[in-house]
N, C-alpha and C positions, 0 to 999 in steps of 0.2 A: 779756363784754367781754375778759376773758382769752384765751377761746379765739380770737375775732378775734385779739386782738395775735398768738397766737401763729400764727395763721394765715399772717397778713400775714408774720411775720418768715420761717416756713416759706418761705414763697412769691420772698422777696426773698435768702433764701440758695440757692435752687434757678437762681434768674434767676444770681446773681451766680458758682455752680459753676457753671451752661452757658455762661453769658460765659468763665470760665477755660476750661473745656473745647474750646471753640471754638477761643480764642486759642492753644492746643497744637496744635491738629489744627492750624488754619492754619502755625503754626512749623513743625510735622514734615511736612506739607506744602512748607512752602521751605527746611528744610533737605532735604530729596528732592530738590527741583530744583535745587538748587545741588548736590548732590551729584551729579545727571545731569548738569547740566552741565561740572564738573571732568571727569568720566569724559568726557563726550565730545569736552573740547579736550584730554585725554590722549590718547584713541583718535585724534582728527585727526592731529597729532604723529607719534605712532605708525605712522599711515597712510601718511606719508608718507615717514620712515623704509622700512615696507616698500615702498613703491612702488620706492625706490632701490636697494635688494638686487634685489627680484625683476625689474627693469628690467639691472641690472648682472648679476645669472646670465643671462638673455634675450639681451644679445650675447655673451656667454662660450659660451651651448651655440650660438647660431649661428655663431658664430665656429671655434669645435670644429666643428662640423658641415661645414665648407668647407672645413676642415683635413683631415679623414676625406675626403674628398672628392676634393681634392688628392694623397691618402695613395693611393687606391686609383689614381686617373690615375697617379699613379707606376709602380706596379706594374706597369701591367699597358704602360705605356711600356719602363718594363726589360725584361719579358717581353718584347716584342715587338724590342728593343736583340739582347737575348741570344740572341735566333732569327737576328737578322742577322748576330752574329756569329759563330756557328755555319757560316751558310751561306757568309760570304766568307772564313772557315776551310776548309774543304772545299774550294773554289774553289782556293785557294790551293794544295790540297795538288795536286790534278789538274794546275793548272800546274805545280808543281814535275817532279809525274813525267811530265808531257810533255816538260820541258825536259830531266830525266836523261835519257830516248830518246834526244833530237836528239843531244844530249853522246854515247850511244852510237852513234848511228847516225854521227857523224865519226868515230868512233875506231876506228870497223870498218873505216872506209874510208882510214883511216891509210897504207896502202899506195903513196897517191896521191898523193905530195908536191907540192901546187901550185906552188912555184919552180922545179922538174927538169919535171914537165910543162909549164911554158913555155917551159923552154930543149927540148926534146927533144919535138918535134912528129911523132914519126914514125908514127903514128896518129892523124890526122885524124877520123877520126869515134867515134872512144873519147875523143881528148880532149872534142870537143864534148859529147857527153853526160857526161862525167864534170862539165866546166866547168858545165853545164844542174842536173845536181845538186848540184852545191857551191853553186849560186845558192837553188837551191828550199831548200836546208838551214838557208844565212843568212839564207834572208827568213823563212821559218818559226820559226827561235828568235829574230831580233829581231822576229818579231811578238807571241812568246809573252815574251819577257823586258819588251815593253811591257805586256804586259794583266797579268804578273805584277806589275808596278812598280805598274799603279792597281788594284788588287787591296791591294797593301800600303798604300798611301792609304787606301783604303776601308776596311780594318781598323782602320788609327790612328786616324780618324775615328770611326767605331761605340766603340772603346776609349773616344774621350775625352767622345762623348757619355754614354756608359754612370758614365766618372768622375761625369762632373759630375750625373746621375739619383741616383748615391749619394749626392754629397754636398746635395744638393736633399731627399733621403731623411732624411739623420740630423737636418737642418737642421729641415723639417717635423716629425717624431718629437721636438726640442726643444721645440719650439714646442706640439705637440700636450701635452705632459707639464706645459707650463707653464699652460695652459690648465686642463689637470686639477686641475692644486693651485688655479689662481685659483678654480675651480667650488665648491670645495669648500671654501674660506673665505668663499665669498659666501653657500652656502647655510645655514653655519653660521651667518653674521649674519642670515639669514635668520629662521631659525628662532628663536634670540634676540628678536627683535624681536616674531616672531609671539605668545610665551611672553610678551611683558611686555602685546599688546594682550589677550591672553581674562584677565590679571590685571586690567587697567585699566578693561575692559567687565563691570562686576560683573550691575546691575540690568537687569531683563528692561526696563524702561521705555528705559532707556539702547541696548538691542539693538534695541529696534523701532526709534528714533529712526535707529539708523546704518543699517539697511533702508531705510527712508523716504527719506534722505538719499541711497543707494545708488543708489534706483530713477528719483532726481529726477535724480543727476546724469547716469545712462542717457538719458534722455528727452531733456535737455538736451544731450548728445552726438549724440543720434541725429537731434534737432532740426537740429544744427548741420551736422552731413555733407550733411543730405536738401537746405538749401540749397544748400550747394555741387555737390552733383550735379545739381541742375537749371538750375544755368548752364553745364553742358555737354549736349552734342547725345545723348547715348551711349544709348539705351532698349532695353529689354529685354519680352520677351511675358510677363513673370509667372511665377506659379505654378500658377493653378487648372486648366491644362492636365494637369498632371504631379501631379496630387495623390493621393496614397498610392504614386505610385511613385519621390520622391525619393531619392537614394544617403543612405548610412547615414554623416554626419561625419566616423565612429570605430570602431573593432573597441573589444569590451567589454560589461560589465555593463549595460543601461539599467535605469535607475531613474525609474517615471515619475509625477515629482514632480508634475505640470502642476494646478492646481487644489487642491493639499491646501494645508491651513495651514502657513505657515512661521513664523511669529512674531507671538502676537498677533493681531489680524485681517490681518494680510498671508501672501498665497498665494503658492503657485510662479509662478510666467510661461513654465516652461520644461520641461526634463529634465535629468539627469544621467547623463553614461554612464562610467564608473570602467574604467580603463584602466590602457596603460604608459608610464610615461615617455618621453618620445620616440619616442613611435609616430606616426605621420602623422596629420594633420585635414585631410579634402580638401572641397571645396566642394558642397554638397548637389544644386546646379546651376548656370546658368551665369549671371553676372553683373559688376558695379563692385565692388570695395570701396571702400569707403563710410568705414569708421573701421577705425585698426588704431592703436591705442595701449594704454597702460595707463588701468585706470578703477576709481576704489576701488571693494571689492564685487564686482569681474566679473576682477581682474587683467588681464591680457593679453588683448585683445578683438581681433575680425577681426568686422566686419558688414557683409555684402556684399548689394549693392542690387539683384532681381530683375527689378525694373518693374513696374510695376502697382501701386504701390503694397507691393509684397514684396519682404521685406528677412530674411535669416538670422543669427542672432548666433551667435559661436565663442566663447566666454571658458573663462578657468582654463589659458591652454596655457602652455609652459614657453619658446617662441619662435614670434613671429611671421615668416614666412616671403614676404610680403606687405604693400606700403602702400599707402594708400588712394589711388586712381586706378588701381591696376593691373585689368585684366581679368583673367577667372579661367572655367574653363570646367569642366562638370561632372563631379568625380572627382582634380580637380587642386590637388595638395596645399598647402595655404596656412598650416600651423601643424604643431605640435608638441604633445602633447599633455602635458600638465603640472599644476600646483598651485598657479598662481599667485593673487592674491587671496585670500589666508592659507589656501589649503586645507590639512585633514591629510593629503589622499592626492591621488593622481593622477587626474584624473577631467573630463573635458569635459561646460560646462554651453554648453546647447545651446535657443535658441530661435528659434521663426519668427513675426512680426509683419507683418502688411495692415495698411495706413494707421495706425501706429501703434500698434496693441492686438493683444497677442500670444495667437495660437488655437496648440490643441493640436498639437506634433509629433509626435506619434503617430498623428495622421488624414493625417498630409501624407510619412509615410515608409515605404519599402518594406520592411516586418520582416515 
């Protein structure tokens, strides 16, 4: 009878430690998920924060970029100012020593006082040619003192276009320098913010979620474009023609991510190709763009619509060069290559997707 009792009480202190045990696991269970979810409406927050840095350097280096651009058409306008006036220098000098001549050539003939030869005609046919030459002499230096006269036009002209290339020069050169400092406060808050999200995203559970969320809102974007490009006429012949001999994005490192685990059970969908800042991203082939925004996860995105169901994705660049409706033709440059979508380096992530589901770029590129 004993042993029963103590059976039963064994039995009823075991039930009543698994009932405890349970009710901890479920607690450290929700405090987990409460704790992933702080982390991820920090991380959202945060997100957005970067979205506005890396969106604010993205017109800063375009903006430099068009500046540089401007800088060099300067150049090479002055260059071409400073050849002219060169040449309507010289010009100038040739008329000058033509007009010394003519100046010489009356003063040799000094002899020949025009008011005594018109009073004293006693040589008829000397004076006529002497008269014949005094005419050929006045028409030839007021023709040369005219073309000298727009000569010196055309000098003061080159002169003041040339001022005004300078001051176009120093003006730009301000503007270019002001640009620099702004670039460079933006990517400082940049990086700031970057630093507070890999604090804020602690838990691996928390990382998968902001993937998950990443790739939904991809789909969700690319859902949204593929509408609106087929309320236009604009088609395209695909890709499967041109397969493994597409242009190469990007000059750089590839990394081919495409397939392996990235977090969790979620895989790459793409490649990586690790670059330089500001190097070109040209278009793999010819097509629409389709979306060119920012997109958490992907940064700075360009995805240009092939037909057929094929579509290219550019993300991570540092400026888009391209918005969506533009056409774009194969090798022609539609981004910037960059860091955007909190990368630590420089580096173009790079996919290709048929009707939605993204196959290997490495079977579809010419390396």
């Amino acid at each position: 009878m004993c042993l029963l009792l103590s059976l039963v009480l064994v039995s009823q202190f075991s039930l009543a430690q698994q009932s405890q045990d349970l009710q901890s696991i479920q607690q450290q269970i929700k405090e987990k998920r409460q704790q992933v979810a702080e982390q991820l409406k920090r991380a959202q927050k945060l997100q957005q924060e970067l979205e506005y840095a890396e969106v604010s350097v993205a017109k800063t280096v375009k903006a430099l970029t068009l500046t540089e651009k401007s800088l060099a058409a300067n150049k090479s306008q002055r260059a071409q100012l400073g050849k002219q006036q060169k040449e309507v220098q010289q010009k100038i000098a040739q008329q000058q020593d033509g007009l010394a001549k003519l100046i010489k050539s009356a003063y040799m003939t000094g002899n020949y006082d025009f008011a005594k030869m018109l009073l004293n005609q006693q040589d008829a046919a000397n004076f006529e040619r002497t008269i014949t030459y005094y005419q050929y002499l006045n028409n030839e230096r007021r023709q040369k003192i005219d073309e000298f006269r727009v000569l010196i036009v055309e000098l003061e002209q080159v002169n003041a276009q040339l001022a005004n290339k300078q001051q176009e020069l120093a003006e730009l050169q301000s503007e270019q320098k002001n640009q620099q400092t702004q670039l460079i406060k933006q990517q400082a808050s940049r990086e700031t913010t970057l630093a507070s999200i890999r604090s804020a995203i602690e838990s691996d559970e928390a990382k998968i979620e902001i993937l998950q969320q990443n790739e939904k809102n991809l789909q969700e974007a690319l859902a949204r474009a593929e509408r609106e490009s087929a309320k236009q006429n604009q088609t395209f012949t695909g890709l499967s023609a041109v397969k493994g001999k597409l242009l190469l994005p990007a000059k750089g490192e590839m990394m081919r991510m495409f397939g392996r685990i990235r977090q969790g059970q979620i895989k790459w969908k793409g490649i990586i190709i690790n670059g330089q800042v500001g190097s070109p991203i040209v278009a793999v082939h010819q097509g629409k763009v389709l979306y060119a925004d920012w997109l958490r996860g992907f940064g700075l995105v360009t995805v240009i619509d092939h037909g057929e169901g094929f579509m290219s994705l550019y993300g991570h660049n540092q400026a888009l060069l391209k918005q969506a409706g533009d056409i774009v033709t194969a090798g022609e440059t539609i981004a910037l290559l960059g860091q955007s979508g909190g990368q630590s380096k420089p580096n173009l992530y790079f996919e290709i997707r048929h009707k939605g589901q993204p196959v290997n770029p490495s079977a579809w590129l010419d390396l």
